[in-house]
C-alpha positions as CSV (number, residue, x, y, z in Angstrom):
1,X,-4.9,-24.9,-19.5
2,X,-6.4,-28.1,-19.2
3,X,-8.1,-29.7,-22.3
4,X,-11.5,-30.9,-22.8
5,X,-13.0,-34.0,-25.0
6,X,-16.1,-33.5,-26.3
7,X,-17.4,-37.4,-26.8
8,X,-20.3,-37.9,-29.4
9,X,-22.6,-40.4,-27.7
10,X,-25.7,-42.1,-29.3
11,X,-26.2,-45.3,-27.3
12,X,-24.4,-47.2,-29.7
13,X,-21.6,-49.9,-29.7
14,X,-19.5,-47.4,-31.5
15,X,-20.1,-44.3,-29.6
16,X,-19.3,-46.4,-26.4
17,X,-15.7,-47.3,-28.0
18,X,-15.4,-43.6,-29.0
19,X,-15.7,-42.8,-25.0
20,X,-13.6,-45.4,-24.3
21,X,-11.0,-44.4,-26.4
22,X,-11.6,-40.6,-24.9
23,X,-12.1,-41.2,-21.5
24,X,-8.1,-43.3,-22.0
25,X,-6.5,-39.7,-23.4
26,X,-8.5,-37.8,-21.3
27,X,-7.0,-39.7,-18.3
28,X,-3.3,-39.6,-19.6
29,X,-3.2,-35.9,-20.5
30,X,-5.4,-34.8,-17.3
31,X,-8.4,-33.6,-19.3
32,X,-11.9,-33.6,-18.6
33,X,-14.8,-35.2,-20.9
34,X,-18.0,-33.9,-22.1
35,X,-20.6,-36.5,-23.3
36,X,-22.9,-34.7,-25.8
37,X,-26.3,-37.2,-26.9
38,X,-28.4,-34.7,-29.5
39,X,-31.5,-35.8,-30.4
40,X,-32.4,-34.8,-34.3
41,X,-35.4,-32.1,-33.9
42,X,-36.9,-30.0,-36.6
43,X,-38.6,-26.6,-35.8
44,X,-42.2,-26.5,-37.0
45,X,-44.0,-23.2,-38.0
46,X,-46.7,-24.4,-39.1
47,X,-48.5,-26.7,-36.4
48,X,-51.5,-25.7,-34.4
49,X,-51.3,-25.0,-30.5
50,X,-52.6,-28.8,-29.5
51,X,-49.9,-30.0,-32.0
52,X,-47.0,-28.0,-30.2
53,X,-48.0,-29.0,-26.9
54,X,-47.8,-32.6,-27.9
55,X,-44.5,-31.9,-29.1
56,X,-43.6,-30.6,-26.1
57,X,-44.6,-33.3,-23.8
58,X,-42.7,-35.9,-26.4
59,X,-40.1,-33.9,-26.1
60,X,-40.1,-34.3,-22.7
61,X,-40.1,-37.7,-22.9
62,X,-37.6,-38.4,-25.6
63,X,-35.4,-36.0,-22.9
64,X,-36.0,-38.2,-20.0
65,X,-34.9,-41.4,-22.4
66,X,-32.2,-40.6,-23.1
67,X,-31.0,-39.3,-19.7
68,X,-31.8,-42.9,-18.6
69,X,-31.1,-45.0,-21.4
70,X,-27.8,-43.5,-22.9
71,X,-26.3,-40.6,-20.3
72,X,-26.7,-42.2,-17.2
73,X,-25.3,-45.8,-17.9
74,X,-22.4,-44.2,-19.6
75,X,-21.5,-41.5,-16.9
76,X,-22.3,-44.8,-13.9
77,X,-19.7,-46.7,-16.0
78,X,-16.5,-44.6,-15.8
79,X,-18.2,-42.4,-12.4
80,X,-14.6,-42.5,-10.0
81,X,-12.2,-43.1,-12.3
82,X,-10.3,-39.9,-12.2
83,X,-11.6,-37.7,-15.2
84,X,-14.2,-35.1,-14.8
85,X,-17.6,-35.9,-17.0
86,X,-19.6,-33.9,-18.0
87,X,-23.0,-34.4,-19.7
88,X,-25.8,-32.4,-22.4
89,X,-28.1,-33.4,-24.6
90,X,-29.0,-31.1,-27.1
91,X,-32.1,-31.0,-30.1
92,X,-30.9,-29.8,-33.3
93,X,-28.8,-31.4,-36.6
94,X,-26.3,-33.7,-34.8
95,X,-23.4,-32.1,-36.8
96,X,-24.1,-28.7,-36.2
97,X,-24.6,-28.9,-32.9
98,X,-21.7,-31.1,-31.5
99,X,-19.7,-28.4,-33.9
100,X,-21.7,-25.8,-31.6
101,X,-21.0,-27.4,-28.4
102,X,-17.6,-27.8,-29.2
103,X,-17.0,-23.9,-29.7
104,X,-19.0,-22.7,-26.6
105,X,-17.0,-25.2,-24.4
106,X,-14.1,-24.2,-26.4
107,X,-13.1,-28.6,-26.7
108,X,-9.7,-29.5,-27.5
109,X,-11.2,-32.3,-29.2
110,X,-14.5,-33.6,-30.8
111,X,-14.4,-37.5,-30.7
112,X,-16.6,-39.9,-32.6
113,X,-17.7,-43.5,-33.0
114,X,-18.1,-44.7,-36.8
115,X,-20.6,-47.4,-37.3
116,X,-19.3,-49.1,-40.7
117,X,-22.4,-48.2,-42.5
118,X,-21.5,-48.2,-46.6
119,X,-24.2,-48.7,-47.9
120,X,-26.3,-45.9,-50.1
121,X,-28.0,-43.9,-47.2
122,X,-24.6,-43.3,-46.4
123,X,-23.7,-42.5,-49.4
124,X,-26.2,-39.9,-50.2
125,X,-26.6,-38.3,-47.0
126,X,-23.4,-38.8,-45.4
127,X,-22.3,-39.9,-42.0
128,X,-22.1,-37.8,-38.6
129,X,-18.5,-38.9,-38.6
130,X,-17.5,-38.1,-42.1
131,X,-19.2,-34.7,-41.9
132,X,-17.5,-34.0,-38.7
133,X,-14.2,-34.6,-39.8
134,X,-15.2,-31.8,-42.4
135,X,-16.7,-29.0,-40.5
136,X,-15.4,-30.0,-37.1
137,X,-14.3,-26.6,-35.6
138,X,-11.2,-28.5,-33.5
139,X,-9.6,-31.9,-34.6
140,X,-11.9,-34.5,-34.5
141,X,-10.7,-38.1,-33.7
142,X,-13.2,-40.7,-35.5
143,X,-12.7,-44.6,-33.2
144,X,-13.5,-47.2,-35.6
């Protein structure tokens, strides 16, 4: 059965040499990719109906952004070079939900970009690449 890469994207330098990196082992082992962009949302309770509907509409928005801005320039870039893309982006925690995508597409692989960020913010609340390699339901490659 032919494997599946899911690529954590993010519009970053890093997250483009994560796909790099996956789209080059995807390619040699016949495998197909799946680009997942998730897009850190909250659920709120508590708002009124004119505040949800605003959140809605931004939603939207911050949908359609990154579609054009992330998605679409990464999928154009490696478009005809033999490996099958596929593309989601998804609201929730980022590490839960790549972890959840993973599972329902059943991925051979979760791959990740790592930005170098030491500093205390990392410290304290972790990284989406450390936290992966923790609770990653499948192995999880982490491209520097």
């Amino acid at each position: 059965m032919p494997g599946k890469i899911l690529v954590a994207v993010d519009g970053s330098d890093a997250g483009a040499r994560a796909l790099a990196f996956a789209h080059s082992r995807a390619k040699r082992e016949g495998w197909s990719l799946m680009l997942v962009h998730v897009l850190e949302w909250s659920p709120y309770t508590f708002l009124t109906a004119e505040e949800l509907e605003e959140r809605h509409a931004r939603r939207k928005q911050e949908l359609a952004r990154a579609e054009a801005a992330i998605i679409s320039p990464l999928v154009a870039a490696y478009q005809g070079q033999g490996v099958e893309i596929e593309t989601a982006i998804k609201y929730g925690h980022v590490t839960e939900t790549i972890c959840d995508v993973a599972t329902e597409i059943r991925a051979s692989e979760i791959v990740t970009g790592r930005t170098g960020n030491s500093g205390v913010m990392s410290r304290v609340f972790g990284s989406v690449a450390g936290t992966l390699a923790q609770i990653a339901p499948v192995p999880c490659t982490i491209v520097p």
